[in-house]
N, C-alpha and C positions, 0 to 999 in steps of 0.2 A: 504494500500500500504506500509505505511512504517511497519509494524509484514512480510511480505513479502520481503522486502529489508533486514532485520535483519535476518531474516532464510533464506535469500539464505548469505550473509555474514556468517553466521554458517558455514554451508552447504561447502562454499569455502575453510573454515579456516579449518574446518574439514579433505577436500579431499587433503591438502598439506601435509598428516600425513597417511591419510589410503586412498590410491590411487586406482583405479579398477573399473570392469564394475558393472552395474549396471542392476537386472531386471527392464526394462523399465514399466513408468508406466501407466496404462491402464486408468484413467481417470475412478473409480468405483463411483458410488455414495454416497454421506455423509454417510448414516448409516452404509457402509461394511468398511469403507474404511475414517473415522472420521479425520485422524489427515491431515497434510498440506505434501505437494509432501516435500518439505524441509525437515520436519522431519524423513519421513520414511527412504532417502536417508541418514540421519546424522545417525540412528540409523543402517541400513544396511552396511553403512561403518565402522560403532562401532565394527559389529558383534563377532570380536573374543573376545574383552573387554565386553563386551555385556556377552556373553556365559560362560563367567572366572566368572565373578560377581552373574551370576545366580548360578552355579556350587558352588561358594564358600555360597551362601544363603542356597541351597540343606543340604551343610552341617552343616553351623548354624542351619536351621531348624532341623535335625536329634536331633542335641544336644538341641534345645533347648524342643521338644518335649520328651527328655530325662533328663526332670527335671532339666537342670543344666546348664542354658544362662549363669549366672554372677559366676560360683563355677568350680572350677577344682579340688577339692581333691573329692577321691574315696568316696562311688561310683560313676563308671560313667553312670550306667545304673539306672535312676529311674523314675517318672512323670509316664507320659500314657504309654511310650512304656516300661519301667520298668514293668508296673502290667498288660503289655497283652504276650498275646503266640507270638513266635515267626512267627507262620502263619498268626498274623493278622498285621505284621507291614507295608506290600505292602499301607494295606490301611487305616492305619490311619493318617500317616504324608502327609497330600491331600496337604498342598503348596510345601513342600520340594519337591515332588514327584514333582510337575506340575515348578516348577522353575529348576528341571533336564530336562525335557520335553523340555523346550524353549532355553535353555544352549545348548543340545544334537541335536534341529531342525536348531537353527542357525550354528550349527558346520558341521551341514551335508551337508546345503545350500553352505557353505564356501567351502567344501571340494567334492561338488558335486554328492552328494551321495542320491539316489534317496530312498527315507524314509518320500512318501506321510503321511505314518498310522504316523509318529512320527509327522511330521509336524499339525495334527489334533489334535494329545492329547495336543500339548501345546497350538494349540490354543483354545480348548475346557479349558483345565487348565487353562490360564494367566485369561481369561474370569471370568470361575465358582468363582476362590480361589483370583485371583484381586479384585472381586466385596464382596463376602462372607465374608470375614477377615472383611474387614472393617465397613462393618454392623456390624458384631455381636458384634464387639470391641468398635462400636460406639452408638449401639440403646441397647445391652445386655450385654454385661460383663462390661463396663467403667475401669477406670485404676485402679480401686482397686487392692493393691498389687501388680503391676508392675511398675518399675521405668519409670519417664514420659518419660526420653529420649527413653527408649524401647519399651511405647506403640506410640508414633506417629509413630517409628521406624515400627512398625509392620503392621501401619495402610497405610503410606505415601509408603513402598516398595512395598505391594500388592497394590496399587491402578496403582503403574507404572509397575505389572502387568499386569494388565489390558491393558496400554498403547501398551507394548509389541505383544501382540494378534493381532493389528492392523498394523502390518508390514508384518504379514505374507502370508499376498494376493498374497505379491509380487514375492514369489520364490515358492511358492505353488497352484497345481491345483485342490483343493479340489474336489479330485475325491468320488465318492459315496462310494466305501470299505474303504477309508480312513473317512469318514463322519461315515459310521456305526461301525468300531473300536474303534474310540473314545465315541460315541454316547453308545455305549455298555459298555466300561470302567465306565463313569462316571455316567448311569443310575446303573448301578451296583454297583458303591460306594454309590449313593443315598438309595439304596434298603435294604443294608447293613449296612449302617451309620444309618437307623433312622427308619426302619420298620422291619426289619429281619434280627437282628446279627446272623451272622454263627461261630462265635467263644465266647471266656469269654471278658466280658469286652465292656465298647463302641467301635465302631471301628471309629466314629467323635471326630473334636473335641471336646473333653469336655469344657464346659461352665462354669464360674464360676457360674451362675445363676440355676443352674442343682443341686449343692449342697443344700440337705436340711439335717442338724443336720450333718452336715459329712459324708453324703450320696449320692452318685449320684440317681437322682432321673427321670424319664422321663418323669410323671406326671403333669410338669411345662409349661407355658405359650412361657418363651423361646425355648425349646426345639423343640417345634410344629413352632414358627417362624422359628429357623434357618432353620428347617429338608423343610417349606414351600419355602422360598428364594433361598435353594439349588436345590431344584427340580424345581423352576422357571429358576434360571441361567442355569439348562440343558436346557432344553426346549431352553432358549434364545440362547445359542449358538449353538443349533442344527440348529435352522431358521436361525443364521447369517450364517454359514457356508452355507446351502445352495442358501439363496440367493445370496453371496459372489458368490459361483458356478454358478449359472445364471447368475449373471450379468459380469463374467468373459466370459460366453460362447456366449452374444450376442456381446460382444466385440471381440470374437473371429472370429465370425460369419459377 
C-alpha cells in the first residue's frame, strides 16, 4: 500500500506540470502489461521529455557507434560505421535505430497520428536492444576499455529501455500488419547480423570478445551467444505482442 500511495503522489506531482487525457487503462495482465497503472501514467505524461531524450540517445548512439563517444576532433566518421558501406548503416546501429523508434511512437501518440507499424518497431526495439545490450555488456564484453561511468551508462539506459516497451499497450492496438512489420524488420536484422551478411563487414554489434589477434572473428563462443539471445528476444517479443493483442481484445470484447 504505501509503493502505491508514493506512485500515485508521483503521478499527482507529475500531472501539475504535464496536464491531459489519458488512454484509459484496461487492466492487462502482469506479463503484457508488468509495470504499476502509476507508472505508465507518469511516463505517458513525460511523453514529449520522454521522446527528446530518446531522440537525443538516437544520436549519441550514431556517434558513438562512430568510434568517437568521448573525442570530437576529426575524424568524425570511424568505429563500425566508419569501416562499413554506407548500405549497411540502417542496420547496424540496432539501439540508436530502436530508441528513434520509441522517440518517433511517443510523438505520434502525442500528436495523434495513426502509425500502428511504428508503434510495433519500438516496441519490438525497446524489448530486443533493452534486454540485448545489457547481456552482452554484462555476461561478454565486461568494461574493459570503456570508462565505468559509460559502461553502467550503456547498461542502466537500455534496461529503461526495456521499461519503455511497456507503456505502449496503452495508445497502441497491436494490430497483426503492425505485429508482422516489425516481426519482419527484426527477424531480418537477426538473419543478417549473424547468419547471412549481405554487405562487407559485421552488420551486429561487434563484441569485444569476437576479437582474436586483431581480428574479428565468428568462430567464438560469444558470438553464437549473443546471435542465440537475439533470436530468442525476437521470438519473445513476437509472443508479447501478441498476447498483448489478445488480451486487449477480450477486454474489448
Amino acid at each position: 500500500m504505501a509503493t502505491t500511495g508514493v506512485g500515485s503522489r508521483i503521478e499527482s506531482l507529475v500531472a501539475r506540470y504535464f496536464d491531459g487525457s489519458l488512454p484509459a487503462s484496461e487492466g492487462l495482465p502482469w506479463y503484457v502489461a508488468p509495470l504499476p497503472t502509476w507508472l505508465e501514467n507518469v511516463a505517458l505524461r513525460l511523453a514529449w521529455p520522454i521522446a527528446i531524450v530518446n531522440l537525443v540517445g538516437t544520436l549519441f548512439g550514431f556517434w558513438y557507434y562512430a568510434g568517437r563517444p568521448l573525442e570530437f576532433s576529426p575524424p568524425l566518421l570511424e568505429g563500425q560505421l566508419g569501416a562499413a558501406p554506407l548500405a549497411a548503416y540502417p542496420l547496424i546501429p540496432d539501439s540508436p535505430v530502436a530508441t528513434m523508434f520509441i522517440g518517433l511512437s511517443l510523438i505520434a501518440w502525442r500528436l495523434d497520428w495513426q502509425a500502428e507499424w511504428l508503434h510495433m518497431l519500438a516496441f519490438f526495439g525497446c524489448i530486443k536492444l533493452g534486454l540485448w545490450t545489457p547481456y552482452v555488456q554484462l555476461a561478454l564484453n565486461g568494461p574493459g576499455g570503456i570508462a565505468a561511468w559509460l559502461y553502467w551508462f550503456l547498461i542502466l539506459s537500455h534496461l529503461a529501455m526495456a521499461v519503455e516497451a511497456f507503456v505502449i499497450h496503452r495508445y497502441a492496438s497491436f494490430s497483426l500488419g503492425a505485429v508482422f512489420v516489425a516481426t519482419v524488420w527484426y527477424g531480418f536484422n537477426d538473419v543478417v547480423d549473424y547468419f547471412w551478411p549481405l554487405l562487407e563487414g559485421p552488420h551486429h554489434t561487434v563484441l569485444r570478445a569476437e576479437y582474436v589477434d586483431g581480428v574479428i572473428t565468428h568462430a567464438v563462443p560469444a558470438h553464437d551467444l549473443a546471435a542465440g539471445w537475439a533470436v530468442a528476444l525476437t521470438i519473445a517479443a513476437v509472443f508479447l505482442a501478441l498476447a498483448t493483442r489478445v488480451e486487449k481484445g477480450r477486454r474489448a470484447g
